[in-house]
MIRO-873234 format. One record per residue: residue in one letter; x, y, z of N, C-alpha, C in turn. Coordinates in Angstrom, 2 decimals, padded with zeros to 5 digits. Layout:
BEGIN
<A; <X; Y; Z>; <X; Y; Z>; <X; Y; Z>>
...
//
This chain:
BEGIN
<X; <065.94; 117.09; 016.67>; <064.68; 116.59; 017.06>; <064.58; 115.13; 016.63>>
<X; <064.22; 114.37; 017.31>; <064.42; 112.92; 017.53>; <063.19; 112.64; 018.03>>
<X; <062.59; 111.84; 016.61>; <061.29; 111.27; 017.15>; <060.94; 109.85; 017.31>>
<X; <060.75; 109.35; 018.32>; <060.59; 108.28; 018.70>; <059.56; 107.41; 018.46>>
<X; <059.84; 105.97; 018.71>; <058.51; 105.28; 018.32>; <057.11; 105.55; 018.81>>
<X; <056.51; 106.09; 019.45>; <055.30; 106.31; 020.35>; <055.13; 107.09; 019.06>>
<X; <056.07; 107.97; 018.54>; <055.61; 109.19; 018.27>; <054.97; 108.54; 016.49>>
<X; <055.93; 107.74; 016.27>; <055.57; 107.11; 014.96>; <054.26; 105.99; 014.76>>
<X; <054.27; 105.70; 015.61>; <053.39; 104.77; 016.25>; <051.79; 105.59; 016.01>>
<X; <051.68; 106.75; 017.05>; <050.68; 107.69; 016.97>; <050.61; 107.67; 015.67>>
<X; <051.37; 108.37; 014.97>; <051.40; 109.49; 013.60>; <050.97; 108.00; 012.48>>
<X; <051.45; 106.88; 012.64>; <050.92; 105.86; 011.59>; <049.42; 105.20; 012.32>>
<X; <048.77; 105.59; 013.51>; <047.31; 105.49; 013.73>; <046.35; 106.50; 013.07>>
<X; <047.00; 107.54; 013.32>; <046.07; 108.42; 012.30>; <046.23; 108.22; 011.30>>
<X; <046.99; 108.40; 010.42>; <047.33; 108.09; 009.39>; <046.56; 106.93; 008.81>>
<X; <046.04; 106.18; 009.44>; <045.40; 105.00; 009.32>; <043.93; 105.28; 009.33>>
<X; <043.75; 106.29; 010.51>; <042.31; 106.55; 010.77>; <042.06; 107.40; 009.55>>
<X; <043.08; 108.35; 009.06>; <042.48; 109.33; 007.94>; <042.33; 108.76; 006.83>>
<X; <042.91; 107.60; 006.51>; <042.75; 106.61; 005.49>; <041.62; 105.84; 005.40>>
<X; <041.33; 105.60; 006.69>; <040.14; 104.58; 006.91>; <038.68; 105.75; 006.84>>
<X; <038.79; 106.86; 006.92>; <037.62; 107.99; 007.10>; <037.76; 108.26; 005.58>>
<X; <038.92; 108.67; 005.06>; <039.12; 108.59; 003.23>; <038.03; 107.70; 002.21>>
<X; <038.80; 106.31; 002.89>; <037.60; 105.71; 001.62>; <036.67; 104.78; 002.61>>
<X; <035.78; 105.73; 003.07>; <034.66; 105.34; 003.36>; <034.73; 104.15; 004.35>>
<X; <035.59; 103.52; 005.08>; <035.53; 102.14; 005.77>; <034.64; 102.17; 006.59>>
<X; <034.12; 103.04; 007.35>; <032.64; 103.41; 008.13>; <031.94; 102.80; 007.97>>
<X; <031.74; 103.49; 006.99>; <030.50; 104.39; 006.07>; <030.06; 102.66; 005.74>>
<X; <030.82; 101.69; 004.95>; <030.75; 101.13; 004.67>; <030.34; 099.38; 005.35>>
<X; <031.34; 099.61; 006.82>; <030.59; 098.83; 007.57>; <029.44; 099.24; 008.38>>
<X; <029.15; 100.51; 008.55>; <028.13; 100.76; 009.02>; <026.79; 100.33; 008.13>>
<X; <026.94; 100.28; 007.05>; <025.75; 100.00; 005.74>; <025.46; 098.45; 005.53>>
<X; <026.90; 097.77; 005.60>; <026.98; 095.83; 006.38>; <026.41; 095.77; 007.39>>
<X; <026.06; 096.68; 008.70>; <025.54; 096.26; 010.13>; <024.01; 096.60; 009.35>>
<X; <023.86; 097.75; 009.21>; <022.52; 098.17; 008.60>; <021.73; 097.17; 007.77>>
<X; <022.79; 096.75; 006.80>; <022.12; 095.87; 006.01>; <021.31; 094.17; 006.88>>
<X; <022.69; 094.02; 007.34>; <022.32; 092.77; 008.45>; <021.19; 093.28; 009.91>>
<X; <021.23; 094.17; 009.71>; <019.83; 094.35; 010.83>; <018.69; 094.42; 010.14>>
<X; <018.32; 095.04; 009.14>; <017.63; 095.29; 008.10>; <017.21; 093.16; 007.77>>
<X; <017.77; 092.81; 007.88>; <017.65; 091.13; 007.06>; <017.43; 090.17; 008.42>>
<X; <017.55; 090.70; 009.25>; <017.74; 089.80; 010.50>; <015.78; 090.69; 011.12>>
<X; <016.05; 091.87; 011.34>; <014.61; 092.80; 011.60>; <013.45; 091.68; 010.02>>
<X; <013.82; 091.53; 009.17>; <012.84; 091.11; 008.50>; <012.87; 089.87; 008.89>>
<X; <013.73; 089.15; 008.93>; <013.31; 087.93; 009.22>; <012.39; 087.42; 010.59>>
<X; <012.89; 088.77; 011.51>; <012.16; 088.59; 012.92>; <010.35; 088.59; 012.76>>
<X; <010.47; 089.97; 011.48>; <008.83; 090.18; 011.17>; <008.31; 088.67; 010.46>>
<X; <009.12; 088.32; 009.45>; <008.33; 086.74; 008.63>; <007.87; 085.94; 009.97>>
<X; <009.03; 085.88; 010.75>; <008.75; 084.94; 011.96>; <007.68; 085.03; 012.65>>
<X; <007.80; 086.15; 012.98>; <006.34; 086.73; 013.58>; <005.16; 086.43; 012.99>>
<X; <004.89; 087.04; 011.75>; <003.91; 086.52; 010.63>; <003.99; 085.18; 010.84>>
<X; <004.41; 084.21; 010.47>; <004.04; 082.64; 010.31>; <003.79; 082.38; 011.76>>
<X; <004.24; 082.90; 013.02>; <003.92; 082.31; 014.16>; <002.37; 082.87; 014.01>>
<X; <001.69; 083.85; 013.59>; <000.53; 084.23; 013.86>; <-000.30; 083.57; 013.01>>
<X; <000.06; 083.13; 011.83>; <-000.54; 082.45; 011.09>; <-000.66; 080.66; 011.19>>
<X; <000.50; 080.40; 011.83>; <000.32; 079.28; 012.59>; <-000.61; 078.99; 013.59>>
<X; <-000.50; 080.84; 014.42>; <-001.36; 079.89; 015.66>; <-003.35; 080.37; 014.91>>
<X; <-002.94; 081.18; 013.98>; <-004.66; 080.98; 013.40>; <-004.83; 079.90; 012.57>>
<X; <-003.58; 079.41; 012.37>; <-004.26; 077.81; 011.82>; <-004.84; 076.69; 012.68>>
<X; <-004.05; 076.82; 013.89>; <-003.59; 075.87; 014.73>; <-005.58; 076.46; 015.77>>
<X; <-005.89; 077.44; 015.46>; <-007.29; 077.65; 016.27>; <-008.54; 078.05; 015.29>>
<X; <-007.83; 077.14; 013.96>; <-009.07; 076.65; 013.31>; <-009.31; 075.67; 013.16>>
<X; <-007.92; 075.03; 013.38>; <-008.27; 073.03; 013.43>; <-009.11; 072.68; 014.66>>
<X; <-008.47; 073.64; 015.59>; <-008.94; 073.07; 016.97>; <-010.22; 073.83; 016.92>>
<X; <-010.94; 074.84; 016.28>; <-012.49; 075.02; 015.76>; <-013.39; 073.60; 015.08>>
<X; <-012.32; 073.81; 014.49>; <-012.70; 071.98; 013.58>; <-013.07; 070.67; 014.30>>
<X; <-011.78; 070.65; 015.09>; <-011.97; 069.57; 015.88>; <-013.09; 069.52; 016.88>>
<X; <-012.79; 070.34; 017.49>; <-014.17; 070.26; 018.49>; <-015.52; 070.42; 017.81>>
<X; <-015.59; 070.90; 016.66>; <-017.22; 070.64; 016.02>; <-017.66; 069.46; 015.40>>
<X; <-016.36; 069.21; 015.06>; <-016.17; 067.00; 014.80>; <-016.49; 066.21; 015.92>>
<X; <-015.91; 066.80; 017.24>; <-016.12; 065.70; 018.27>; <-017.61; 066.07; 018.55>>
<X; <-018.07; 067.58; 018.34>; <-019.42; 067.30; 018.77>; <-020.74; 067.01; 018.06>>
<X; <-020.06; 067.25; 016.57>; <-020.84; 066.29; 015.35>; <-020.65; 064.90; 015.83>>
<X; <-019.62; 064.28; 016.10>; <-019.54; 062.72; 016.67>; <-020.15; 062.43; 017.86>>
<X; <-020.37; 063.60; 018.97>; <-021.18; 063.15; 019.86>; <-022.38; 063.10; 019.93>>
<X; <-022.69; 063.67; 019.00>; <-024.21; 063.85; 018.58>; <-024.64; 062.91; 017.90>>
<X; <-023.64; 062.37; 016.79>; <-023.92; 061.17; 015.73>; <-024.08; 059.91; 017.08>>
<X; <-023.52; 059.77; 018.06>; <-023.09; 058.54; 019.26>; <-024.44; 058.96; 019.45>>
<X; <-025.18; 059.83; 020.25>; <-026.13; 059.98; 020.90>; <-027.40; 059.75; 020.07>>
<X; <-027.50; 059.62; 019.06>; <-028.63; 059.62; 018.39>; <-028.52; 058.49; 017.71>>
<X; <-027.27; 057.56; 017.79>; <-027.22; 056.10; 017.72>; <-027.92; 055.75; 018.52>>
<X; <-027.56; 056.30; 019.51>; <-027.75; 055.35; 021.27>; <-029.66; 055.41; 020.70>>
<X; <-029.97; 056.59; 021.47>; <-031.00; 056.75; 020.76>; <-032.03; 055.76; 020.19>>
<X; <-031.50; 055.48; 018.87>; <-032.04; 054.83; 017.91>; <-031.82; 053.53; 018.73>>
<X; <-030.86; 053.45; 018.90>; <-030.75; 051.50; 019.46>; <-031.92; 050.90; 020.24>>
<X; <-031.92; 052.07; 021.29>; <-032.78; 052.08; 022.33>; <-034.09; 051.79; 021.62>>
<X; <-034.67; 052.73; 021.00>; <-035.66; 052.86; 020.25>; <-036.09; 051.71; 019.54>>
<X; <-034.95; 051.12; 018.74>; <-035.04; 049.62; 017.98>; <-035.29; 048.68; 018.92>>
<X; <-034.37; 048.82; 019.85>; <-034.92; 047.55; 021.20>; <-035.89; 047.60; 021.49>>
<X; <-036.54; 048.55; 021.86>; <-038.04; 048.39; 022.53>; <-038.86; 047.96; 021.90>>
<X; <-038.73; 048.58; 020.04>; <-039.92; 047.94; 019.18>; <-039.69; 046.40; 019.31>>
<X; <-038.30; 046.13; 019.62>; <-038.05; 043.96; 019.04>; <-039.21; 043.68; 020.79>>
<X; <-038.78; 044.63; 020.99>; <-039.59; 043.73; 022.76>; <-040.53; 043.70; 022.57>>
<X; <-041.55; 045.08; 021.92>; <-042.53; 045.09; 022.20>; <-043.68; 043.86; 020.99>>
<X; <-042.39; 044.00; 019.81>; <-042.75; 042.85; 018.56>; <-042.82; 041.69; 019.10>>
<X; <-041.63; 041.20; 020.00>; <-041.75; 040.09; 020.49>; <-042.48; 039.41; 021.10>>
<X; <-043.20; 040.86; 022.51>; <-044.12; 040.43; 023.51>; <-045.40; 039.81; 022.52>>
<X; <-045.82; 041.14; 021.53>; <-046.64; 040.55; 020.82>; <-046.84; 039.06; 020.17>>
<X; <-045.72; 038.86; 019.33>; <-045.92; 037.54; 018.72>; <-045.99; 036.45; 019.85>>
<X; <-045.39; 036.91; 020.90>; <-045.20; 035.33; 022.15>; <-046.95; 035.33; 022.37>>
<X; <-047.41; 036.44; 022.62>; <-048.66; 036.51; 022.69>; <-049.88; 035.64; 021.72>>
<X; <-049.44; 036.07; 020.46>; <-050.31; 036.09; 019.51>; <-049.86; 033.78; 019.29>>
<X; <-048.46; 033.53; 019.67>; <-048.10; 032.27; 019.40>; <-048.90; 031.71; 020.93>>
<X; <-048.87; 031.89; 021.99>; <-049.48; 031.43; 023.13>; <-051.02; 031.79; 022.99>>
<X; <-051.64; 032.47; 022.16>; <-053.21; 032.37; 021.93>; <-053.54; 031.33; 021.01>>
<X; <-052.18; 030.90; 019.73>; <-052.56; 030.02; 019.07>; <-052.23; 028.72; 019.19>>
<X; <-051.72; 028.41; 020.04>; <-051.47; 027.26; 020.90>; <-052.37; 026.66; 021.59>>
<X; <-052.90; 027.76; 022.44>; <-054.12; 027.81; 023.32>; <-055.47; 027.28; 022.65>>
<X; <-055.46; 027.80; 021.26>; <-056.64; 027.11; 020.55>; <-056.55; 026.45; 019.83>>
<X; <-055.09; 025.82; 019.62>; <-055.10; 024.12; 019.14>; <-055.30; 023.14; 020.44>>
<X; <-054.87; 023.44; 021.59>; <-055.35; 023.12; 022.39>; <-056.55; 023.06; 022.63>>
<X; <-057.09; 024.15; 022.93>; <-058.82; 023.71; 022.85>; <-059.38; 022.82; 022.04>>
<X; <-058.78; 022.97; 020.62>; <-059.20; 022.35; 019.09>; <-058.86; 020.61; 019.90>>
<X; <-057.95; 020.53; 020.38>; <-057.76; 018.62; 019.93>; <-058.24; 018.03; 021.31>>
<X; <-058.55; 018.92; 022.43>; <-059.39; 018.74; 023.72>; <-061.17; 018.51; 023.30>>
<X; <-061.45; 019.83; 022.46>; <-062.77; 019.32; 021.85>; <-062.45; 018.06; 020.82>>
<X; <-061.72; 018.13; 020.30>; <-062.23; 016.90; 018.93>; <-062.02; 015.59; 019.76>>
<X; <-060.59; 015.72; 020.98>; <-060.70; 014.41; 021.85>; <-062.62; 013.76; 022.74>>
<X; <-062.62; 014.79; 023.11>; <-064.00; 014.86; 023.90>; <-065.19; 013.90; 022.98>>
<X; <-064.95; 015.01; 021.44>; <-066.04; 014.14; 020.78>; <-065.41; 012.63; 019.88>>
<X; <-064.36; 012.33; 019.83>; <-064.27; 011.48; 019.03>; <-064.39; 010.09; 020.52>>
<X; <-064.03; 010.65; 022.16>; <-064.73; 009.72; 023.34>; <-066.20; 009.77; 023.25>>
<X; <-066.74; 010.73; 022.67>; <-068.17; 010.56; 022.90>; <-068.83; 009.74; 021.45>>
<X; <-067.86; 009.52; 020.42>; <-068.64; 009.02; 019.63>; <-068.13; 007.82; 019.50>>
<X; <-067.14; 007.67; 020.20>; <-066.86; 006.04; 020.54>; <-067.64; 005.54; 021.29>>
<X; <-067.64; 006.08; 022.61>; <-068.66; 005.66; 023.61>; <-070.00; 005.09; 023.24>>
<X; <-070.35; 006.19; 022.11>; <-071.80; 006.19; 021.52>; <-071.87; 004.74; 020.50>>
<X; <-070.59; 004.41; 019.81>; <-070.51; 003.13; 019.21>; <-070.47; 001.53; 020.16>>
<X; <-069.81; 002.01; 021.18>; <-069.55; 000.76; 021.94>; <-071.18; 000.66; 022.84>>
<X; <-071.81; 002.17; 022.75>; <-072.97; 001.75; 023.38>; <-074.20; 000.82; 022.69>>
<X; <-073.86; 001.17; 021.63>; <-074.84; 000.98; 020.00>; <-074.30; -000.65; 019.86>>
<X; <-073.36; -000.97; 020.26>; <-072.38; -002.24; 019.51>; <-073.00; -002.85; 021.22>>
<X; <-072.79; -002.55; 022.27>; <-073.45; -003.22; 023.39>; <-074.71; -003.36; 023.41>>
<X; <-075.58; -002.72; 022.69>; <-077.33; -002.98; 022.69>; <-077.38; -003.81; 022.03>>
<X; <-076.54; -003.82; 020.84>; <-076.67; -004.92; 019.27>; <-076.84; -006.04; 019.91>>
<X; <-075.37; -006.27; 020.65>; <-075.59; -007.42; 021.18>; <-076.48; -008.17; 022.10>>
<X; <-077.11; -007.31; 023.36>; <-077.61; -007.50; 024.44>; <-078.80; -007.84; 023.40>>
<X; <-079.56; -007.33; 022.33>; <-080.81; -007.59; 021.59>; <-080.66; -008.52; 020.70>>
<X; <-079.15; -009.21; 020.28>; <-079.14; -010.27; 019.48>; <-079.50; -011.85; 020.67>>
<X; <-078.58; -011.67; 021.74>; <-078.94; -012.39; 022.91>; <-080.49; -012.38; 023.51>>
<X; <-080.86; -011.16; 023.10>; <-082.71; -011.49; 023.71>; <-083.36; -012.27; 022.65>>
<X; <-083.18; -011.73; 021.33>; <-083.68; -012.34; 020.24>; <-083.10; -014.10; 019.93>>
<X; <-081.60; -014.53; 019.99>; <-082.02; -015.75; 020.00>; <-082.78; -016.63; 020.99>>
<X; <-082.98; -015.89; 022.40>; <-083.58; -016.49; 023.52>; <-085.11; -016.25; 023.17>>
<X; <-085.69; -015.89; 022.49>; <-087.58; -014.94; 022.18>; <-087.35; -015.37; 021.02>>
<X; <-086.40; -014.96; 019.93>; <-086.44; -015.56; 018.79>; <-087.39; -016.49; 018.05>>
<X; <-087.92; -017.63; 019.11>; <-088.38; -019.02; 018.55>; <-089.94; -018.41; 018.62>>
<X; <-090.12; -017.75; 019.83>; <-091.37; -017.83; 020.27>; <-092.28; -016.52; 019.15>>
<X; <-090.95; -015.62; 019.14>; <-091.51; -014.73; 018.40>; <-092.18; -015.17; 017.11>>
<X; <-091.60; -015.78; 016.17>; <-091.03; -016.14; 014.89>; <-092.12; -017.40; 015.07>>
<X; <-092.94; -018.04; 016.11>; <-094.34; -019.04; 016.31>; <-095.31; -017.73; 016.34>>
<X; <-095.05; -016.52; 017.27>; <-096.54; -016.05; 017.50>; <-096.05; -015.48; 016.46>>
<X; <-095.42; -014.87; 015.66>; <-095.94; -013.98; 014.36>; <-096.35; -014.62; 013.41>>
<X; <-096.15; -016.27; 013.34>; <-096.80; -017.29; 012.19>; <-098.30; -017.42; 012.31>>
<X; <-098.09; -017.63; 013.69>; <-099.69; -017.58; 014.36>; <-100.68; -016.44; 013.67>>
<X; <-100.39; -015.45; 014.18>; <-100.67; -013.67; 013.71>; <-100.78; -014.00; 012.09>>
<X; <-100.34; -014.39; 011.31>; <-100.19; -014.13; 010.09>; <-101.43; -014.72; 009.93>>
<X; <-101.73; -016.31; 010.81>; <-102.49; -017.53; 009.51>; <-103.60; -016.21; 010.31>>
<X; <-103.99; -015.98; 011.48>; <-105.14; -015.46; 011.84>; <-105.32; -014.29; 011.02>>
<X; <-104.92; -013.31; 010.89>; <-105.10; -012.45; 009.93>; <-105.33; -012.50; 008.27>>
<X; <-104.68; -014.06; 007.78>; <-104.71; -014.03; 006.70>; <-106.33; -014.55; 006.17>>
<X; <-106.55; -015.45; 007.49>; <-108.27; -016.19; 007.41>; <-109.27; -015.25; 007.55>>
//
């Protein structure tokens, strides 16, 4: 009986396999796959976890944000608001004082129209006073003589 390589061949595969089923070589990479699924399965779960926790971070900023932009649009609008509000009082301050400065204008005006009026009328009244002076100094040296005889006259008669 003559056994050939196939046959040795076979007989050193088992031989191999009963060796390898002996001390556990399975057993053993099966517990390496296990283990590495086991570590790879957890890592899939962390992943998972931080993606969920990411995206509840990521939709509380953006809670945030949008109550910022509409705290800021509100802060803009109630600027505006106010601006508006401030402008109208400067207009309406302004109209006033242009007012209150064009009434007092108006009655310095009146003021130096009257005081002009009377300081022409009391000139007038001097040059009229200063034109009689004269017109009666001119009657008087012309009557002068005659006067200044009949009141001598008048005197001696009254005094006799």
């Amino acid at each position: 009986m003559e056994l050939d390589n196939t046959f040795w061949t076979a007989a050193a595969f088992f031989v191999f396999l009963g060796l390898m089923v002996y001390l556990k070589v399975p057993k053993m990479v099966t517990g390496n796959l296990d283990a590495k699924i086991d570590k790879i399965q957890s890592d899939l779960d962390e992943a998972k976890k931080l993606r969920e926790e990411a995206q509840a971070l990521l939709a509380k900023y953006e809670r945030k944000r949008k109550s910022a932009q509409s705290e800021a649009d509100d802060i803009i609008a109630a600027a505006e608001e106010e601006a508006v509000r401030i402008a109208d009082e400067a207009k309406i301050s302004l109209e006033e004082m242009i007012v209150r400065k064009t009434k007092s204008v108006e009655e310095k005006i009146s003021q130096a129209e009257s005081q002009a009026i009377a300081e022409v009328r009391s000139r007038s009244a001097e040059i009229a006073v200063e034109a009689a002076k004269s017109l009666l100094v001119d009657q008087m040296v012309d009557q002068g003589d005659v006067l200044i005889d009949a009141a001598i006259k008048d005197v001696g008669v009254r005094l006799n």
